[in-house]
C-alpha positions, 0 to 999 in steps of 0.5 A: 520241092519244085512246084509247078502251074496247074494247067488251067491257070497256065492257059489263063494266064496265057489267053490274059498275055495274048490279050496284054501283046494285042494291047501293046501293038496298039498302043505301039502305033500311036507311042512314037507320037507322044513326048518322051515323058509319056512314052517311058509311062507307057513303056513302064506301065505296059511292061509291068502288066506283063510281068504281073500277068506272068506272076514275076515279082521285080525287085530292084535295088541300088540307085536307079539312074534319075529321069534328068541324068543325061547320056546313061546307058545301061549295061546288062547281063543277059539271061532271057528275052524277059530281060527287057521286060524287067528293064522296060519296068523298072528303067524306060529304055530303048534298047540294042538287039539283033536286026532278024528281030525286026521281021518277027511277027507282032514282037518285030512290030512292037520293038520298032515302034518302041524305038529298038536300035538294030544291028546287022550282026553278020556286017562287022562294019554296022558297028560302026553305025550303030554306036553313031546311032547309040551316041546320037539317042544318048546326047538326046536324053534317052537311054539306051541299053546294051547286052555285051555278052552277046549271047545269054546264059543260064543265070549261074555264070556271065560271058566275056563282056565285048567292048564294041558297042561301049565306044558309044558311051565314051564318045557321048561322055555319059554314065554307063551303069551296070545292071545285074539280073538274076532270076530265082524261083520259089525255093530261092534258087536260081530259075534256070526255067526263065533262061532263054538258051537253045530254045523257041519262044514258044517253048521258052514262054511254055517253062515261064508259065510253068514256074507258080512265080519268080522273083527278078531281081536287078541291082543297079551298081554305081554308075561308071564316067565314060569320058576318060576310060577306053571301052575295054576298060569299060567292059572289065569294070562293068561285068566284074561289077556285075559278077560281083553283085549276082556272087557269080564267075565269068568266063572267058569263053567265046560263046557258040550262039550269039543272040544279039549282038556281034564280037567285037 
């Protein structure tokens, strides 16, 4: 039987995240002057006291990508905003994400100084720039992860992966790894309360303090070379990949609300 937070602790624990947000906006103000190496600590380690504080458990398994591999991106299904928390835990990256984002209040700040990568979903013609921006990062050693879906679901099932902003990874040459990421509430069961579909920020985060735990979990499959594959090449292997690893369908069906990232 679903349990849920008492009210008390689910106000604690927000004052405690307000807290942990105001911290990261200062810390975001001097990151961009540190070396790589103490940036991905300090995104690893301000990610992670966010998940602690909202009694989310990570769980990773496969081969994480190494620290001196060069030119990888990630590739991930998409199931709430929370994703990039787990990820920023787990794997220090920089990520891809809608441009309205960058004018959100204290998030849009924290996102730019993190080195987020925008993208005007409305241009088609800003793919363009935005993979010669992703090829660049990637053939400086950073990483960089995408959301091809372009839109989230609720755990039980993966979009159609779209193949535009892959053509990155072909022209840098790097190792794309598909990232599976699931989350399951305390009977095991898929969180669909972790799900960011239809829904505000405010109520979205009103369902995560609800839940008295979850566990996420992501699984890093076997990274794919990118030189000699085209990018829809690419996007088949790595949702199938994905599909593969969470047991779940995917279905080919235009999304009706795309979060983050344009069709291609």
């Amino acid at each position: 039987m679903q349990k849920y937070t008492p009210l008390l602790l689910q106000f604690f624990r927000l004052l405690r995240l307000l807290l942990h947000v105001v911290s990261g906006v200062a810390q975001s103000i001097v990151y961009p002057y540190f070396s790589l190496r103490i940036q991905r600590k300090m995104m690893q380690r301000w990610a992670s006291g966010f998940l602690s504080i909202l009694s989310i458990r990570l769980q990773c398994l496969g081969n994480l990508p190494k620290f001196e591999k060069q030119h990888v991106m990630l590739a991930a299904n998409h199931v709430s905003w929370l994703d990039v928390c787990i990820l920023m835990a787990a794997c220090p990256t920089r990520f891809v994400a809608k441009s309205e984002i960058r004018r959100w209040p204290i998030l849009g700040l924290l996102c730019r100084n993190a080195g987020t990568l925008f993208i005007e979903r409305a241009k088609r013609s800003d793919t363009l720039r935005i993979n010669q921006q992703i090829c660049e990062v990637l053939k400086q050693g950073e990483r960089v992860a995408v959301f091809p879906e372009g839109t989230t679901t609720d755990g039980r099932q993966i979009q159609h992966f779209h193949a535009s902003l892959l053509q990155s990874a072909i022209t840098a040459d790097a190792l794309l790894y598909p990232v599976a990421i699931g989350y399951r509430n305390r009977d095991g069961g898929v969180c669909v309360e972790a799900a960011y579909i239809e829904s505000s920020l405010v109520l979205s985060l009103k369902k995560i303090l609800s839940q008295p735990h979850i566990d996420a979990i992501l699984i890093f499959n076997h990274p794919i070379a990118c030189g000699m594959k085209n990018r829809r090449e690419l996007a088949r292997q790595a949702e199938q990949a994905i599909a593969a690893a969470l047991v779940i369908p995917v279905t080919h069906k235009e999304a009706e609300i795309s979060h983050d990232l344009p069709v291609e």
